[in-house]
C-alpha positions in Angstrom: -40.0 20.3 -194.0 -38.2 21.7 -190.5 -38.5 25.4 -190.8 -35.2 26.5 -188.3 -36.3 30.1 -188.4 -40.1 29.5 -187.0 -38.8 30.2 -183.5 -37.3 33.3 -184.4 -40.2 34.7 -186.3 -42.3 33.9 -183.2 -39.8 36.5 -181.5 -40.0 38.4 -183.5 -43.4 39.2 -183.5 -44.0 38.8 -179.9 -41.0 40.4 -178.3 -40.4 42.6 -181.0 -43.1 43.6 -182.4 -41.5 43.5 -185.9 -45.4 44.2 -187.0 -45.8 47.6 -186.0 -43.6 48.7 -188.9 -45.7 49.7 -191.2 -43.0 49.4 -194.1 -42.0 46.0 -193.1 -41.7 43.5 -196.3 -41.3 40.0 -196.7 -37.9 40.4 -197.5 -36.9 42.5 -194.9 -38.6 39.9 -192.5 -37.0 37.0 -193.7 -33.5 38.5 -193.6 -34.2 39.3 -189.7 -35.3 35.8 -189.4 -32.4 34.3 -191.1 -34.0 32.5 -194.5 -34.8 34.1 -197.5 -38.4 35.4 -198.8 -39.3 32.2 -200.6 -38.5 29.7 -197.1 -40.5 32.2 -195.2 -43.6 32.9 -197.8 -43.9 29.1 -198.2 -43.7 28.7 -194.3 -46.7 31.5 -193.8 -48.5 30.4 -196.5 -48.3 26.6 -195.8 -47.9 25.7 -191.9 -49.8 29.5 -190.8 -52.4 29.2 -193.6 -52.3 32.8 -194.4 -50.7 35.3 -196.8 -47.9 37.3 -195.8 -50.2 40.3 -195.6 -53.1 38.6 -193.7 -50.1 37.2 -191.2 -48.9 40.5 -190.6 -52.7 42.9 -190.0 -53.6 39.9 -188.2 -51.0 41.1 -185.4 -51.7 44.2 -186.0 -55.0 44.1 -185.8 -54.7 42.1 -182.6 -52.5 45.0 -181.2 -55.3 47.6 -182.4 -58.4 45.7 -180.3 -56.1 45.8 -177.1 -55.2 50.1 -177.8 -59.6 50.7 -178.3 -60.1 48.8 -175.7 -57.7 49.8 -173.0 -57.1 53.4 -174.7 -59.2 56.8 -175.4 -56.8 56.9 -178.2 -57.9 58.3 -181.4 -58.9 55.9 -184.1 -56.1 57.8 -186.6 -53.7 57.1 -183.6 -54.2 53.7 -183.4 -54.2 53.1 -187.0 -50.8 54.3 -186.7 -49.5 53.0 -183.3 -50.7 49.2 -184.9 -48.9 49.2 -188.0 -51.3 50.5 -190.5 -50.0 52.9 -193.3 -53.4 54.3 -192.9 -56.3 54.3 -191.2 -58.8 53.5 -194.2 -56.7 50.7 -194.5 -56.8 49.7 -190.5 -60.6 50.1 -191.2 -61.0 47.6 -193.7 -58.7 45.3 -192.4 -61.1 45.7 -188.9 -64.0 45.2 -190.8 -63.5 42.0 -192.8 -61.9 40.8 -189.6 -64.3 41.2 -186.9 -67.3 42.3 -189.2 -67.7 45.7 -187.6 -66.0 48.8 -187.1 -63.4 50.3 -184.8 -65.8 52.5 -183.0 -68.4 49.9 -182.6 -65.8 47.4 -181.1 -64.7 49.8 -178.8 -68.1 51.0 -177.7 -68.8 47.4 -177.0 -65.3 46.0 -175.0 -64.3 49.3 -173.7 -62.5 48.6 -170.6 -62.8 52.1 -168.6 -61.0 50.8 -165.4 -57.9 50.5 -167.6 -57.9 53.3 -169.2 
């Protein structure tokens, strides 16, 4: 199956940053990408491998490492600058991703010329 809207998702998330919403749904996605929720679900969980929800912290969380690491931003702020509705959830999320926590990823990648 051709998914026509792939490349327009991919904006979406890169140029966009669609993620950082933290109310953003699979509906309201897949009307911004032109399909509807079932073309777009079926295309994240199929070609992407991943849940709709996964998809989403994923680039979230991706945009949380880069703020602890380049940032003395607080772990609350970050939380909310990535997406997260809160910051218990950006925790968890952190943890079953990169099996540690916020603090101690950023005490180990900390980049302090960037900050």
């Amino acid at each position: 199956m051709v998914y026509h809207f792939a490349t327009r998702l991919e904006e979406l998330m890169s140029k966009d940053q669609a993620y950082l919403n933290p109310k953003l749904t699979l509906s309201e996605l897949a009307l911004r990408v032109g399909t509807n929720r079932t073309y777009l679900s079926n295309y994240i969980n199929q070609v992407l491998d991943q849940t709709f929800f996964e998809y989403i912290n994923s680039m979230r969380l991706r945009h949380a490492t880069e703020l602890l690491v380049t940032t003395n931003l607080t772990l609350e702020v970050i939380a909310e600058r990535s997406g997260f509705n809160s910051l218990s959830t950006f925790r968890r999320c952190f943890v079953q991703t990169y099996n540690c926590s916020p603090s101690t990823y950023k005490k180990a990648n900390f980049r302090r010329g960037d900050a």
